[in-house]
C-alpha positions as CSV (number, residue, x, y, z in Angstrom):
1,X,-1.6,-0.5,-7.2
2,X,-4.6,1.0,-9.2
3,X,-6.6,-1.4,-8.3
4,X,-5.8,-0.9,-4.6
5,X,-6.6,3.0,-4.9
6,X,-9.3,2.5,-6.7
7,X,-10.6,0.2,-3.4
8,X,-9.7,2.8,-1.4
9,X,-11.5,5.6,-3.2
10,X,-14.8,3.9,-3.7
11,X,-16.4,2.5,-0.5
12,X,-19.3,-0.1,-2.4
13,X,-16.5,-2.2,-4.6
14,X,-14.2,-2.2,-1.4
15,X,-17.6,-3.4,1.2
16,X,-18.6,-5.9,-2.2
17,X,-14.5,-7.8,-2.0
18,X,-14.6,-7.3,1.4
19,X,-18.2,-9.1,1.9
20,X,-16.6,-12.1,-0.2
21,X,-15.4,-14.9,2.5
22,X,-11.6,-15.8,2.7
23,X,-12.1,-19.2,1.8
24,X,-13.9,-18.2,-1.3
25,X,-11.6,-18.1,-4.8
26,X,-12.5,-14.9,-7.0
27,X,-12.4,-15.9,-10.7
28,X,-12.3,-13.7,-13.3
29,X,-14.6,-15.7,-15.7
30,X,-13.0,-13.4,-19.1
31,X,-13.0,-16.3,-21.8
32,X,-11.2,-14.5,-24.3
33,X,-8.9,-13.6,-22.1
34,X,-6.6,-16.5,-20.6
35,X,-3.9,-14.3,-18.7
36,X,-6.0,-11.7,-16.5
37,X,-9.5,-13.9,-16.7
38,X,-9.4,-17.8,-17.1
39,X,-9.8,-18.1,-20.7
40,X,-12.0,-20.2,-23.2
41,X,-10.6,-23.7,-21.0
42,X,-10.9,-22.4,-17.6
43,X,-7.0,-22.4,-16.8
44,X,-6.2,-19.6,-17.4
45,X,-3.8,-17.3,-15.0
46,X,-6.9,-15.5,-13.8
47,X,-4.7,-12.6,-12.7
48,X,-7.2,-10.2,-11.9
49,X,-8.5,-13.0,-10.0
50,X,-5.9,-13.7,-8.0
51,X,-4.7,-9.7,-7.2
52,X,-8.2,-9.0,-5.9
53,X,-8.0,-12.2,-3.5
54,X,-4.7,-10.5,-2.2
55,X,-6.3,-7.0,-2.1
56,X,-9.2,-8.7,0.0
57,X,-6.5,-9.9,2.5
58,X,-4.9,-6.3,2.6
59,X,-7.9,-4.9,3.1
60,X,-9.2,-7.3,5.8
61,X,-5.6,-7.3,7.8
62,X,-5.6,-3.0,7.6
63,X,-9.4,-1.8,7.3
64,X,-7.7,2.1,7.2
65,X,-5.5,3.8,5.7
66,X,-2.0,4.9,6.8
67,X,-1.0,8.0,4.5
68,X,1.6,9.8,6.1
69,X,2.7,13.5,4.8
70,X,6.1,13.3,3.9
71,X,8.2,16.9,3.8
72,X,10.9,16.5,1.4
73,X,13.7,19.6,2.0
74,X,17.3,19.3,1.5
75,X,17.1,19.0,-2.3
76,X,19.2,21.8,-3.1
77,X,18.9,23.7,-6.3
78,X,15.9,25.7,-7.1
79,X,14.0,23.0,-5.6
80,X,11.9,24.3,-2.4
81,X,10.7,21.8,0.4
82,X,7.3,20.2,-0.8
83,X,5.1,17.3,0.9
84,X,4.0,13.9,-0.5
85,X,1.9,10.8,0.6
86,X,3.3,7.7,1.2
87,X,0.8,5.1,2.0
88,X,1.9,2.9,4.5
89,X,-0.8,0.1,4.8
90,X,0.4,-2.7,5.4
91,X,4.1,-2.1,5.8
92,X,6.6,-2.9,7.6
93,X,9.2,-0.7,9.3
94,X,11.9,-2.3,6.1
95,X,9.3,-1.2,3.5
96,X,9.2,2.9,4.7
97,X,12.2,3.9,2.6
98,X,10.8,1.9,-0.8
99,X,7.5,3.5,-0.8
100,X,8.5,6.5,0.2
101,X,11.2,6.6,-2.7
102,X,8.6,4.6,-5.0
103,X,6.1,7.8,-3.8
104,X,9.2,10.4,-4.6
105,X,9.9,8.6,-8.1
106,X,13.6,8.0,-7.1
107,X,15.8,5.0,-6.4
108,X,15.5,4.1,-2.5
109,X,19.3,4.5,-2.1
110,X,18.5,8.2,-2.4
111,X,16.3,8.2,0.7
112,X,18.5,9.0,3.6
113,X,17.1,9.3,6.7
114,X,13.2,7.5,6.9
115,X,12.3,8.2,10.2
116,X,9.0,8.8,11.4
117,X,7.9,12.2,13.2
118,X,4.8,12.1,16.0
119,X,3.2,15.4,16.8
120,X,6.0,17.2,14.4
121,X,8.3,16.7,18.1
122,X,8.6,13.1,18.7
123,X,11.6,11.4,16.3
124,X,10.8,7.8,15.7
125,X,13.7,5.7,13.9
126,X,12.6,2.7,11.9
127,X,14.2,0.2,14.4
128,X,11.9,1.7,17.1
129,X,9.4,-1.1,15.6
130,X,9.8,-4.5,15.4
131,X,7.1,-5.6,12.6
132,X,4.0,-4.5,10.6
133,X,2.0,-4.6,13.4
134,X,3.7,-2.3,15.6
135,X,4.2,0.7,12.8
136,X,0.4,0.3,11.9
137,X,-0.4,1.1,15.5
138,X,2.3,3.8,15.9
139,X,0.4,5.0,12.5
140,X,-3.3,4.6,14.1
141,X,-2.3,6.7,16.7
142,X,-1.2,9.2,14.9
């Protein structure tokens, strides 16, 4: 995850991964390091290597963003309604509740009702889309 925000939040490491073609393996060449580079043998778990291949996917399949506002309201207590981001790039409508409870810090049985709002009017429910494809363009529209 900090790797991916990091991507996001500079635009010259993210164009560099990006400029890298599918077919070519990333290596972390670290030789002291045989789990997150490929050690003093060469085989090592190359971890880095291997995260930054899938971030280059991720980044390729959804070249924006999708942060959506989330209000948060009937806590209760002394708690008043406050707003979050939830980045949904690259998920699908079965992922919404996780990262918006992973987002929240708080176990995803908690979230109740993940529905999606257009315009602050339209109610979307979750099985209003079939896959990632059509929440990223409900998302892009937005």
């Amino acid at each position: 995850q900090a790797m991916l925000e990091k991507l996001w939040a500079h635009q010259v490491p993210r164009e560099t991964l990006l400029a890298i073609p599918d077919d070519v393996r990333i290596i972390n060449g670290n030789p002291v390091d045989p789990f997150f580079g490929v050690g003093q043998d060469g085989t090592g778990a190359n971890a880095i290597g291997v995260e930054l291949e899938l971030l280059r996917g991720l980044l390729r399949a959804f070249p924006r963003r999708h942060l959506l506002a989330v209000k948060v309201a009937a806590l209760g207590g002394p708690l008043e309604p406050f707003m979050v981001q939830v980045d949904l790039t690259g998920a699908g409508p079965g992922e919404v509740a996780a990262r918006a409870a992973r987002a929240l810090g708080i176990a995803e049985e908690a979230v109740e009702d993940a529905s999606l709002m257009k315009d602050s009017f339209e109610r979307h429910d979750l099985t209003d889309f079939a896959d990632v494809a059509q929440l990223s363009e409900f998302l892009t529209e937005g």
